[in-house]
C-alpha positions in Angstrom: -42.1 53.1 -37.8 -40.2 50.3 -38.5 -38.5 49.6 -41.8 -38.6 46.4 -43.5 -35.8 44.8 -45.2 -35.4 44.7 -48.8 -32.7 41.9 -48.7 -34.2 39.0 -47.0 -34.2 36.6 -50.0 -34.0 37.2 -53.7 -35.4 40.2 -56.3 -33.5 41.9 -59.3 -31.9 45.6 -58.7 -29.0 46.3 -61.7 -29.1 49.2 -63.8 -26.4 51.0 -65.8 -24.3 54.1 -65.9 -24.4 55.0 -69.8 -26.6 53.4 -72.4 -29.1 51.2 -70.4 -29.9 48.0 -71.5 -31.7 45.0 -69.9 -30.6 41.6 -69.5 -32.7 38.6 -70.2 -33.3 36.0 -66.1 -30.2 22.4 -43.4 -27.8 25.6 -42.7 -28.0 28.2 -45.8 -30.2 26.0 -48.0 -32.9 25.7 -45.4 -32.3 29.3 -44.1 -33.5 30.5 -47.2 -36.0 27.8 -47.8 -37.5 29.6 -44.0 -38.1 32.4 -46.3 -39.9 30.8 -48.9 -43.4 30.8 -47.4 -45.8 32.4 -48.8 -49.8 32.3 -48.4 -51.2 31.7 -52.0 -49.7 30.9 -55.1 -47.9 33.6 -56.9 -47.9 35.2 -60.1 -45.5 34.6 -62.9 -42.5 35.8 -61.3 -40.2 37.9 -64.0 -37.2 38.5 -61.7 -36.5 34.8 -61.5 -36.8 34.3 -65.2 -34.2 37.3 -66.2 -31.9 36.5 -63.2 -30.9 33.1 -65.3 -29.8 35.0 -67.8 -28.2 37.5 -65.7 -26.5 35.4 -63.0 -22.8 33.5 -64.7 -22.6 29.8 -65.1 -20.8 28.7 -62.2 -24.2 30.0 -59.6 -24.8 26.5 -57.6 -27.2 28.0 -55.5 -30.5 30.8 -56.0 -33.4 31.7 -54.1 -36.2 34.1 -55.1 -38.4 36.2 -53.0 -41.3 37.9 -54.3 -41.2 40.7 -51.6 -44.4 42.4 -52.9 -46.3 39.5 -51.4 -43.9 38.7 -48.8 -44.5 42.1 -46.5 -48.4 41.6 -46.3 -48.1 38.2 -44.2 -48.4 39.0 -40.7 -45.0 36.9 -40.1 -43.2 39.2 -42.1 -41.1 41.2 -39.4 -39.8 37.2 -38.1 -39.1 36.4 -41.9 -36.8 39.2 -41.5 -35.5 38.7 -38.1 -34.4 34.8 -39.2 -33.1 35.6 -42.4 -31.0 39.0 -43.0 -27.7 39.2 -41.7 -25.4 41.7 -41.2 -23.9 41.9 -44.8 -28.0 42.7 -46.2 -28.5 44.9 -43.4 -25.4 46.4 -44.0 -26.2 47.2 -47.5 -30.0 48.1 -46.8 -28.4 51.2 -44.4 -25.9 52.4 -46.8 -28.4 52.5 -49.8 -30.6 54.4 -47.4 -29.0 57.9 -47.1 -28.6 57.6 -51.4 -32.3 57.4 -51.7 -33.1 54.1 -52.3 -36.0 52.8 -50.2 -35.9 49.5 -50.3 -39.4 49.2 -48.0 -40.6 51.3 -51.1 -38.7 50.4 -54.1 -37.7 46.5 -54.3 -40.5 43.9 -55.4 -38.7 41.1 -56.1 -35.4 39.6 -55.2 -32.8 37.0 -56.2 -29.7 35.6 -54.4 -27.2 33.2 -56.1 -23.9 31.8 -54.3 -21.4 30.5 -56.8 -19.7 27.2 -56.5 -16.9 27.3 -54.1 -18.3 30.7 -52.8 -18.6 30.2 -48.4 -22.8 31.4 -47.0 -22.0 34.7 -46.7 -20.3 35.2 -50.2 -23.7 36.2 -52.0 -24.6 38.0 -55.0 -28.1 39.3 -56.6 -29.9 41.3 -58.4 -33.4 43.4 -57.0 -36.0 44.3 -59.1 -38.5 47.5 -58.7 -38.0 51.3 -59.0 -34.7 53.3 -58.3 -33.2 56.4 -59.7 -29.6 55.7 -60.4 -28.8 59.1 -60.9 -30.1 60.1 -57.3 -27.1 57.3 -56.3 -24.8 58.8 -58.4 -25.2 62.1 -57.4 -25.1 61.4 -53.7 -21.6 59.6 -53.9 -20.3 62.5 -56.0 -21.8 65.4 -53.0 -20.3 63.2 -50.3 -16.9 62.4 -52.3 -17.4 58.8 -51.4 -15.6 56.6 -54.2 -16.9 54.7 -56.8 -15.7 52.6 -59.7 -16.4 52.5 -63.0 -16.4 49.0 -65.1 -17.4 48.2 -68.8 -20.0 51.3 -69.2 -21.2 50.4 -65.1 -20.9 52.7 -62.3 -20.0 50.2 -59.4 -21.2 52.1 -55.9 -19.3 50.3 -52.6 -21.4 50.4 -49.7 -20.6 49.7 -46.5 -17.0 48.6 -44.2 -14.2 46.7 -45.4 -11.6 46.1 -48.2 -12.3 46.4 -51.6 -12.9 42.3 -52.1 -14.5 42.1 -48.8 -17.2 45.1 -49.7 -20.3 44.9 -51.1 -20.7 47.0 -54.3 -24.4 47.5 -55.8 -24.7 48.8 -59.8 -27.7 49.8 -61.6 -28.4 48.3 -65.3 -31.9 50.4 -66.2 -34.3 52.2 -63.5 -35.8 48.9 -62.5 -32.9 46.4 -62.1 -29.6 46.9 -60.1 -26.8 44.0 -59.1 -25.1 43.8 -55.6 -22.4 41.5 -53.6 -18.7 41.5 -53.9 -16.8 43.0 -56.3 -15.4 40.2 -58.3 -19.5 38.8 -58.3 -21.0 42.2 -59.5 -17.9 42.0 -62.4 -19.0 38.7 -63.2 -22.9 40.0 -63.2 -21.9 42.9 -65.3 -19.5 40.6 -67.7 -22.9 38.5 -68.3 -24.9 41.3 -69.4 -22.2 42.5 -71.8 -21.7 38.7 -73.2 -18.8 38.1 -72.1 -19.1 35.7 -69.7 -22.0 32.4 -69.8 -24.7 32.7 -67.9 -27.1 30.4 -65.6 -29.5 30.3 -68.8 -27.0 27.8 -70.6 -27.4 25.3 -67.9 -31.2 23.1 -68.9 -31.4 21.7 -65.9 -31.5 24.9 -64.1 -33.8 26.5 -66.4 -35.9 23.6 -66.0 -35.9 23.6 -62.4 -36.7 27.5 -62.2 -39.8 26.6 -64.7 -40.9 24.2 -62.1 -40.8 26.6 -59.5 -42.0 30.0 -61.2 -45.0 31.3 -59.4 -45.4 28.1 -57.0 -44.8 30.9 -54.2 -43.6 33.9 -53.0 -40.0 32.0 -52.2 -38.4 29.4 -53.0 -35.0 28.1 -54.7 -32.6 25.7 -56.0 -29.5 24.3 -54.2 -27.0 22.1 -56.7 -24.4 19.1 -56.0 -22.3 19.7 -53.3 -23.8 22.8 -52.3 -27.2 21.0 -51.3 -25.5 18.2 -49.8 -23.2 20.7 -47.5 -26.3 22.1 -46.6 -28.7 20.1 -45.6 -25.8 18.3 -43.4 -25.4 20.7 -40.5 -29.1 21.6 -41.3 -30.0 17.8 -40.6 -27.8 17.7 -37.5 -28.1 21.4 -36.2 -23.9 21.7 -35.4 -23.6 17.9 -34.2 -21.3 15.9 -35.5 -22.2 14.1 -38.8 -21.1 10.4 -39.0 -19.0 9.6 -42.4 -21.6 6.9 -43.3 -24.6 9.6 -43.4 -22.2 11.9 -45.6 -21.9 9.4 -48.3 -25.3 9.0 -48.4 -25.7 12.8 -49.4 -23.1 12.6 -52.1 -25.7 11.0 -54.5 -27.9 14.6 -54.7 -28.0 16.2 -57.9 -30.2 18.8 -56.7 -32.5 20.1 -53.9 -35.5 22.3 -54.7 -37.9 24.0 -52.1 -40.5 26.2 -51.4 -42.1 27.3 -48.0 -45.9 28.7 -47.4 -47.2 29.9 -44.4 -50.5 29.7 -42.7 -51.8 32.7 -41.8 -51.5 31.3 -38.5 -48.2 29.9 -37.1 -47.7 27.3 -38.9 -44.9 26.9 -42.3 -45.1 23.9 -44.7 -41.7 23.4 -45.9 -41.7 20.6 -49.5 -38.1 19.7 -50.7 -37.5 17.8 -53.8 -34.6 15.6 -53.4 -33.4 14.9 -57.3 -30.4 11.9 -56.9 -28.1 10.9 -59.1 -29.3 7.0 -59.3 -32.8 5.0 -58.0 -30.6 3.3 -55.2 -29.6 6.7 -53.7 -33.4 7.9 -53.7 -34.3 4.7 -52.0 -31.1 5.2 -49.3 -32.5 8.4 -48.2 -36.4 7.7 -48.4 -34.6 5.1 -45.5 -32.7 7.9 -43.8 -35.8 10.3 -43.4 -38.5 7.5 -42.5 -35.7 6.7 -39.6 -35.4 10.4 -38.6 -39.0 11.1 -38.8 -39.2 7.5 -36.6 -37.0 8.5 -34.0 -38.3 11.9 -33.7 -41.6 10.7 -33.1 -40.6 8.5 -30.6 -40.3 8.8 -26.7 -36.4 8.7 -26.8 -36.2 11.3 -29.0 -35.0 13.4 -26.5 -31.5 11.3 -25.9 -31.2 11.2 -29.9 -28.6 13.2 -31.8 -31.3 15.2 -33.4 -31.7 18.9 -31.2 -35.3 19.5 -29.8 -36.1 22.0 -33.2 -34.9 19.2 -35.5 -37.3 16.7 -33.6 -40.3 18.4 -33.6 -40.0 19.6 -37.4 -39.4 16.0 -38.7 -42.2 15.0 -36.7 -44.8 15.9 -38.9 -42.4 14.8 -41.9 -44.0 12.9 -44.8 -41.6 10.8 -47.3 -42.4 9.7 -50.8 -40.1 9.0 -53.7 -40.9 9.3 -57.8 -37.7 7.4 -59.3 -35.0 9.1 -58.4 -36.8 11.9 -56.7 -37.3 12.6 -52.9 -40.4 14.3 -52.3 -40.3 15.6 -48.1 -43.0 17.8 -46.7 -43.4 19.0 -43.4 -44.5 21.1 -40.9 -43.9 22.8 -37.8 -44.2 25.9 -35.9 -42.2 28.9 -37.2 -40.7 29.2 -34.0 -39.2 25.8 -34.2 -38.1 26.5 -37.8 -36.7 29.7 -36.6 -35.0 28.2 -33.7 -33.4 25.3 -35.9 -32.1 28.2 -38.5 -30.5 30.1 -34.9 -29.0 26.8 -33.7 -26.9 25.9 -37.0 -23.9 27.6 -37.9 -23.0 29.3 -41.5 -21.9 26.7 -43.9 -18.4 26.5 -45.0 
């Protein structure tokens, strides 16, 4: 039977060594928005709530994934083919022979990227049932090494040098904290309130009340990190002219969530908040264009690649003040092809 992968998009998995105690919660931006689709509206989804108090200040980027719902859509298995890479899978195997089951024992997820940090430089936390003392034990019987940090056992898992690693920690026996080491410090420094977390930032918090229980996935991409993003995204690897750059400096922040038909078909909406009315107004412009040429015979011989076409076909535009409301729809496999066709952000 095949096994399903526990890190496609974000949950909550810490828990600690001694005296457990629980915290309070297109390239990479679109590749995760791919994995917010989701059938019906979900539930009130906790993970995302404690993972702004768990996740430190600096986190320009997070994505939830209510994984519960996620494995009962029948597009599931090319959720998971489009959005884990090697570093999840990676992790997934090594927690394997330890005992964790993450087919079984992860509900919800939540990735962050902090600012600076490249595509592949993630962190999270996973949120369901795990017995950190099954973990424990199995590092000790196979002498595999392990490190211990302010009252945490930190487990490495996988290849690679200690900064290069992933690490994964458990905080109670329903939340545990992965990604790099200096990330799961910075996770753990957080919990012991010694560090400022996500919570501090009301914008953020306001944004994740927005999108709490909207759907399965979704997430929030900040400043520069949503502008880096959606530029590749919007080109798929083509060069992007300096003019259309400047026009993306404006964005403040980009929100999105995904749902799927039970069908083929994904509804992707993106809130666009810009810094000014004018910037709003310059990309409403942008996006009528794209959607324009797109729909047009010459599309073909425009810069956009056939996957970026045939998505912004179907693209409706709409501005609120200083807000950038896009919706669209497409195939998956056109969704999935324009994720394949654009290379990890920088």
């Amino acid at each position: 039977m095949t096994q399903k992968s526990f890190f496609v998009l974000p949950s909550r998995t810490i828990r600690r060594a001694a005296s457990p105690r629980r915290g309070l919660h297109l390239s990479l931006f679109l590749a995760v928005a791919l994995a917010a689709l989701c059938a019906q509206p979900a539930r009130a989804q906790s993970a995302a709530q404690d993972a702004l108090a768990m996740f430190p200040s600096d986190t320009q980027q997070f994505a939830f994934s209510d994984l519960s719902q996620l494995r009962s859509l029948p597009q599931f298995p090319l959720i998971l083919s489009s959005l884990v890479g090697p570093e999840l899978r990676s992790l997934e195997s090594g927690l394997r022979p330890a005992g964790i089951d993450t087919t079984r024992d992860v509900q919800q997820l939540v990735l962050g990227w902090r600012a600076g940090a490249s595509s592949a430089s993630f962190f999270g936390i996973a949120e369901g049932n795990f017995d950190a003392d099954q973990v424990q034990q199995y590092f000790v019987r196979q002498r595999l090494p392990l490190q211990a940090y302010q009252g945490y056992y930190l487990y490495p898992v996988g290849a690679g040098s200690p900064r290069t690693r992933m690490y994964v920690t458990f905080l109670n026996s329903s939340t545990a904290a992965f990604g790099r080491l200096e990330d799961v410090k910075a996770l753990i420094d957080v919990q012991n309130n010694t560090l400022s977390s996500l919570d501090t930032n009301n914008d953020f918090v306001r944004w994740e009340g927005d999108l709490d229980g909207t759907a399965p996935q979704w997430g929030i991409a900040t400043g520069p990190a949503a502008a880096n993003q959606a530029l590749p995204w919007l080109m798929a690897g083509k060069g992007v002219p300096g003019n259309l750059s400047s026009m993306f400096a404006p964005i403040k922040a980009v929100l999105y969530r995904v749902n799927w038909s039970q069908a083929d078909g994904v509804s992707l909406h993106l809130s666009v908040h810009c810094q000014n009315l004018q910037a709003a107004a310059g990309l409403n412009q942008l996006f009528t264009l794209l959607h324009n040429s797109a729909s047009s015979p010459a599309a073909a011989n425009a810069q956009l690649s056939p996957a970026v076409a045939q998505v912004l076909q179907n693209l409706q535009v709409s501005t609120d003040g200083s807000r950038l409301d896009l919706d669209m729809t497409a195939p998956i496999t056109a969704l999935s092809q324009l994720l394949n066709s654009v290379p990890p952000a920088r």
